[in-house]
C-alpha positions in Angstrom: -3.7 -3.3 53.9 -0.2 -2.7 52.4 -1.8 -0.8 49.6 -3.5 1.1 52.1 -0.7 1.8 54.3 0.9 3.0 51.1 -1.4 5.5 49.7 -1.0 7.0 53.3 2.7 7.1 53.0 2.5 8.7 50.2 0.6 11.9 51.5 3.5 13.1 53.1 6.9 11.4 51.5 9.0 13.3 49.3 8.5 13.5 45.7 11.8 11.3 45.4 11.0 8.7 47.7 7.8 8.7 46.1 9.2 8.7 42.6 11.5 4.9 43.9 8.1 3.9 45.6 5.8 4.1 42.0 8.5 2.2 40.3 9.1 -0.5 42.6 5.2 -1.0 42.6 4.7 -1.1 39.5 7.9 -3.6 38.9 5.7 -5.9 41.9 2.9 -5.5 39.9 4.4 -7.0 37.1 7.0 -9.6 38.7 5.7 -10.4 42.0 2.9 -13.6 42.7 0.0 -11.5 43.7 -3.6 -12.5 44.9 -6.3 -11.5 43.1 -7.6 -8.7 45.9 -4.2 -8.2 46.0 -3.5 -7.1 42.2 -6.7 -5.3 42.7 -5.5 -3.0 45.1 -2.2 -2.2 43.5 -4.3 -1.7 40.3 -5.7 1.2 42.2 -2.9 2.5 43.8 -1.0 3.1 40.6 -4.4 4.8 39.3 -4.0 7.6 41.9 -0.4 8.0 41.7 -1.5 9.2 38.1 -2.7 12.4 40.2 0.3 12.6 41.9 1.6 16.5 41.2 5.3 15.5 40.9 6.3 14.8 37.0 9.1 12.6 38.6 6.5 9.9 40.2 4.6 9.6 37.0 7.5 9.4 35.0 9.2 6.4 37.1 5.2 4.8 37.5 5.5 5.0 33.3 9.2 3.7 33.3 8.5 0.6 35.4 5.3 -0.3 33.5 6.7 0.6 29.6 8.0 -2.1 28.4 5.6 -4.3 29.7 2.0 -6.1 27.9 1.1 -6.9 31.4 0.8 -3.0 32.0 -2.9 -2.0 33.0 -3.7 -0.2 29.7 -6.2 2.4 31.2 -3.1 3.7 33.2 -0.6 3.4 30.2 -3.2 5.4 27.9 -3.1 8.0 30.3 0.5 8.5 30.8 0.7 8.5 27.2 -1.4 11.9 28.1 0.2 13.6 30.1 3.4 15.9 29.6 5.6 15.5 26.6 8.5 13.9 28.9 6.1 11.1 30.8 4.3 10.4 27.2 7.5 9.7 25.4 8.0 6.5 27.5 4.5 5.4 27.0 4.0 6.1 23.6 7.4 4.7 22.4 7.3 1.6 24.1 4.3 0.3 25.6 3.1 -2.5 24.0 0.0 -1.9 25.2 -1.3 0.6 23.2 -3.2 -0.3 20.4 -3.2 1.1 16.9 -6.6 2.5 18.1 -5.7 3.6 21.2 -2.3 5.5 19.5 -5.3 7.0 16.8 -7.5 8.6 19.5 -3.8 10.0 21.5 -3.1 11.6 17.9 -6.1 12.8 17.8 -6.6 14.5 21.4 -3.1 15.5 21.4 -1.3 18.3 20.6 1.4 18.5 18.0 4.4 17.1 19.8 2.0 14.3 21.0 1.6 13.3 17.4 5.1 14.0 17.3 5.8 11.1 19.5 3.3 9.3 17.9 4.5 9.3 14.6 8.5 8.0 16.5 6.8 4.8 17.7 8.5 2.1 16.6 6.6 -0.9 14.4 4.1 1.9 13.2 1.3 0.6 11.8 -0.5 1.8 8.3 -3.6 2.8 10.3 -1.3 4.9 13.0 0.0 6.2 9.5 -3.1 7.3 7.7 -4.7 8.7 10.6 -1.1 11.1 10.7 -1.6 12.5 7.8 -5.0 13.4 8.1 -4.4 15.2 11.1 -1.2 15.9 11.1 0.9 19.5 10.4 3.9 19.0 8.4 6.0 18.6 11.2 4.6 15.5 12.2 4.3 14.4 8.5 8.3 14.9 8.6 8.6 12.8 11.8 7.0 10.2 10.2 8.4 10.0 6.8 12.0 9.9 9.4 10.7 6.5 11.0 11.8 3.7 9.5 9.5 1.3 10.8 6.9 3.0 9.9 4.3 0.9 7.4 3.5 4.2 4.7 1.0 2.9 2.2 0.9 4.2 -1.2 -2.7 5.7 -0.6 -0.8 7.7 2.5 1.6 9.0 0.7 -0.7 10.5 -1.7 -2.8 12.1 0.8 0.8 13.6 2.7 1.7 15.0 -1.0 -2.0 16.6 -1.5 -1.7 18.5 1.8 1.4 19.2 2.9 3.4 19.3 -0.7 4.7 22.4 -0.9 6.5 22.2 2.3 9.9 21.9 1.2 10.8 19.6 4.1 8.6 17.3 3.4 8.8 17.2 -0.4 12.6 16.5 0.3 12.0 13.5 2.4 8.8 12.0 0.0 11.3 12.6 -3.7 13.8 10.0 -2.1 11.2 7.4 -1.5 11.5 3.9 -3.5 8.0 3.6 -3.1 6.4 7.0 -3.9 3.7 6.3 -6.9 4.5 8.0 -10.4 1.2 10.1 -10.1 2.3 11.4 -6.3 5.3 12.5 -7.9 3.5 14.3 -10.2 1.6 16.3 -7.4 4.6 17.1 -6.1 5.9 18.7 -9.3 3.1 20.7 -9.2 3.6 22.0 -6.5 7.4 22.6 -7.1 5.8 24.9 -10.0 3.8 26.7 -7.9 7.0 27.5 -5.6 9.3 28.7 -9.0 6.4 30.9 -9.7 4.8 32.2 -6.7 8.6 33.2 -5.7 8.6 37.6 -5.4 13.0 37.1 -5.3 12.5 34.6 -8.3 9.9 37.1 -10.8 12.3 39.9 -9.3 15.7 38.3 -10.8 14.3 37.0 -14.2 11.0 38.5 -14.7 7.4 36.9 -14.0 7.0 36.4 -18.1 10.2 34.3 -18.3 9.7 32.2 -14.5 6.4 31.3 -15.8 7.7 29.9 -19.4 11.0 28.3 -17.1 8.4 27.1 -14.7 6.0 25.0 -17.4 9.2 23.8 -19.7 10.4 22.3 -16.8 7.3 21.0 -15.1 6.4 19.3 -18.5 10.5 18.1 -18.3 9.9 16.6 -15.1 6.6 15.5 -15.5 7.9 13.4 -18.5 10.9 11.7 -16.7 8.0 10.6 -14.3 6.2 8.8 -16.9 9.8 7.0 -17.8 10.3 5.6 -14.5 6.8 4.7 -14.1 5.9 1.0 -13.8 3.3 -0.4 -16.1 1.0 -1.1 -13.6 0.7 3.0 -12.8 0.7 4.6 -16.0 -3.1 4.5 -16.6 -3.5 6.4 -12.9 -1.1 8.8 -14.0 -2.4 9.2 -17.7 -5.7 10.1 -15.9 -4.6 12.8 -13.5 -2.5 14.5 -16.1 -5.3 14.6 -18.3 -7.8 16.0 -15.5 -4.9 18.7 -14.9 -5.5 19.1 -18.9 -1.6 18.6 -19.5 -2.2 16.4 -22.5 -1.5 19.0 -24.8 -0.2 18.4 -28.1 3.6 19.7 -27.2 3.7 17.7 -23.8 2.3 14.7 -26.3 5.3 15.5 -28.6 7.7 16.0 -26.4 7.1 12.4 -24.6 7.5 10.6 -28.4 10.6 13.0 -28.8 11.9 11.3 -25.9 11.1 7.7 -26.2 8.1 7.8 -24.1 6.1 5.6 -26.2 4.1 3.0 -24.4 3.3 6.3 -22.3 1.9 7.9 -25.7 0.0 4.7 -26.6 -1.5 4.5 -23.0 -2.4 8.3 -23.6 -4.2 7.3 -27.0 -5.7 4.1 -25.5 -7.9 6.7 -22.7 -8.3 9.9 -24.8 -10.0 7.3 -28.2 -11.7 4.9 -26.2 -10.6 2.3 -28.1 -9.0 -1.0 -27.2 -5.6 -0.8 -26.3 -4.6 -3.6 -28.3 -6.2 -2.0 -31.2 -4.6 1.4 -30.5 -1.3 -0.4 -30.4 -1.9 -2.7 -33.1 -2.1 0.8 -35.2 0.3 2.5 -34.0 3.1 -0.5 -34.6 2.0 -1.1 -38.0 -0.6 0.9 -39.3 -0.2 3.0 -42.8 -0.3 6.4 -42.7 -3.7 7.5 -43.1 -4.7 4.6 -40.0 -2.4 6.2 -37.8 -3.4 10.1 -38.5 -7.3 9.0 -38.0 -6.5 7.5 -34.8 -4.5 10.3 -33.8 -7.2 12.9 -34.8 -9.7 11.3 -33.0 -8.1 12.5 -29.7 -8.3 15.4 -30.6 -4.9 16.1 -32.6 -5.6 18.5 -35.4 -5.6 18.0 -38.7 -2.4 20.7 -39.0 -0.5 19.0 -36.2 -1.5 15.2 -37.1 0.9 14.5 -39.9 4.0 15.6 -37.6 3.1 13.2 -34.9 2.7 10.5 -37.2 6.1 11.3 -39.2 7.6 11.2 -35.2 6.0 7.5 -34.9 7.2 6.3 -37.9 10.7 7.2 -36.8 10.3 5.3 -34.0 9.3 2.4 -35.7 12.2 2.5 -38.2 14.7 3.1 -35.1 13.4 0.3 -33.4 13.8 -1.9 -36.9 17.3 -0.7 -37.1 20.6 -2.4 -36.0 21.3 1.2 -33.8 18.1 1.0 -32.0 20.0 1.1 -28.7 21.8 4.0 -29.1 18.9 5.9 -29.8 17.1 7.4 -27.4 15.4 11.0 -29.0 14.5 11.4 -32.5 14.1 15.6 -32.6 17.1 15.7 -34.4 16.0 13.6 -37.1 11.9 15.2 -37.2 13.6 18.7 -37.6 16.3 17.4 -40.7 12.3 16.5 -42.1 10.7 19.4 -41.6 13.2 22.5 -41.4 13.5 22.9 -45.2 9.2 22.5 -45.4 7.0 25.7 -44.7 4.4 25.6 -42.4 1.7 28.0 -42.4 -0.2 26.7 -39.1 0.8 28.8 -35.9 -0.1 25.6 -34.2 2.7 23.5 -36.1 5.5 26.1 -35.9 5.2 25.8 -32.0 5.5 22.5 -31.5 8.5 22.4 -34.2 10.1 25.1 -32.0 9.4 22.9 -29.0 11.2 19.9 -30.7 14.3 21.8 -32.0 14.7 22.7 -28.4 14.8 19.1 -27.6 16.9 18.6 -30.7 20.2 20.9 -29.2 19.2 20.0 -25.8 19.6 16.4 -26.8 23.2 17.6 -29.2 24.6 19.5 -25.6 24.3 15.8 -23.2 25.7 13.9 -26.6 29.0 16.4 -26.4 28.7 16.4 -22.7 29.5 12.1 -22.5 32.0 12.6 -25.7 33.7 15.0 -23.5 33.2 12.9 -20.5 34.3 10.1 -22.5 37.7 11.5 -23.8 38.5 12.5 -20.2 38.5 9.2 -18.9 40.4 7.7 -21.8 42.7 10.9 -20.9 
């Protein structure tokens, strides 16, 4: 009869007393001892003031009930409906909801639902994934923002696949701790694409020279990836590259020139098919002639072979040698062995290009830290 008396009241109040009267009914809901008929009724009181046409009842209704797991979830679910303002306090803090019930919200909803969505505190990996199927980047951004936010590795792939070359959302994925070696790799890609697809960019420097810029330093980045790589994701990352088709035989000499070798050996274990400790095996202590085989069978030509091999032997004899921690890029010491030799093969002149390009690259950050050094002792 209360209830009753109440949802009579409320046909004529004003939309602030009626706003105080929601919230102190729902709070009674909650707090107060309540028969079962009782609970009932108040149930269905707080159903209808969900058609109430004042944003300030529902609001208050959604304020008194938030924070609560005693809230009736069929009436929190559709507060977490309605305007942007009302769902906030549902959405955010309603304990209520479940990670299905937050999916189907995302999914119904409009972009600043998802918004909100994404906010929620405690955000589960399911809430997560769902996101970043549906969401636009602005959502994708919210998300990456929330700190409780459980982003599994598979989700951060799939954000980096759609929304990549978003620049906001590139800049809050590079940051990440946990962002897989072969997500980063997408996201170079698409950091390539920008450089080149820029009209003010091909306007300054010319579309001949952004596109050489463009690959020399996606195949830079691209190799700092596979340095900071654990070992655990290098065969996942060996694999996309090579789908990509960016195991060519200058990125492959560039990563030796650099020190990337369990990257190369990793390369050599899926292009052969052979073993990987067989591939290793060789390419520690096999002669010559075992090494170039196993090399040509990947495809390396005959022209190019012997210059890969001559940059794993060096390796070898730096790692034998008392200075093997100083040295971290042996294109200096490939081009004092083969600057004096002519080569006839196009193929071979390129990469040697390539490598005495890593040579004075590597020269400039040596000078750099002696300068650095002698203005500190300064």
């Amino acid at each position: 009869m209360i209830v009753a008396a109440f949802l009579r009241w409320v046909e004529t109040a004003k939309a602030g007393d009626r706003a105080r009267a929601a919230n102190a009914l729902a709070r009674a809901y909650l707090r107060s001892s309540m028969a079962a008929q009782e609970r009932q009724a108040a149930h269905m009181a707080m159903t209808c003031l969900l058609d109430d046409p004042s944003p300030r009842v529902r609001l208050a209704l959604a304020e008194g009930l938030a924070d609560s797991d005693a809230a009736p979830r069929g009436v929190m679910i559709s507060l977490a409906e309605d305007q942007p303002e009302i769902a906030a306090v549902a959405i955010l803090r309603s304990p209520v909801l479940t990670d299905m019930d937050l999916v189907d919200i995302a999914g119904r909803g409009n972009a600043e639902t998802r918004a909100l969505v994404a906010a929620r505190p405690s955000l589960s990996c399911v809430v997560a994934a769902a996101l970043a199927e549906i969401g636009d980047a602005g959502e994708v951004c919210v998300l990456l923002e929330n700190p409780g936010a459980g982003i599994s590795r598979l989700t951060l792939r799939r954000i980096a696949e759609r929304h990549g070359a978003d620049d906001d959302v590139r800049a809050l994925l590079l940051p990440r701790a946990d962002l897989p070696a072969t997500v980063r790799q997408i996201l170079v890609g698409h950091v390539t694409e920008a450089l080149t697809g820029s009209d003010f960019v091909r306007a300054a420097i010319g579309a001949r020279r952004v596109e050489r810029l463009a690959r020399e330093a996606g195949a830079a980045a691209s190799i700092a990836i596979t340095g900071t790589a654990a070992p655990e994701e290098v065969p996942a990352l060996v694999e996309q590259l090579r789908e990509a088709g960016r195991l060519t035989p200058a990125f492959l000499m560039h990563a030796l020139c650099v020190g990337r070798t369990d990257f190369f050996a990793s390369v050599v274990v899926a292009l052969s098919g052979l073993e990987e400790r067989r591939v290793r095996a060789i390419l520690a202590t096999g002669r010559f002639h075992a090494v170039r085989a196993l090399l040509e069978s990947i495809g390396l030509v005959r022209d190019i072979s012997p210059l890969f091999v001559d940059a794993i032997m060096l390796w070898r004899n730096a790692v034998l040698s008392s200075h093997a921690t100083e040295i971290d890029n042996i294109a200096s010491r490939l081009m004092v062995r083969h600057r004096s030799v002519m080569h006839d093969a196009p193929a071979v002149a390129e990469l040697l290009e390539m490598v005495e390009k890593l040579a004075i690259s590597e020269e400039r950050r040596i000078a750099r830290d002696y300068a650095s050094g002698i203005a500190v002792a300064a």
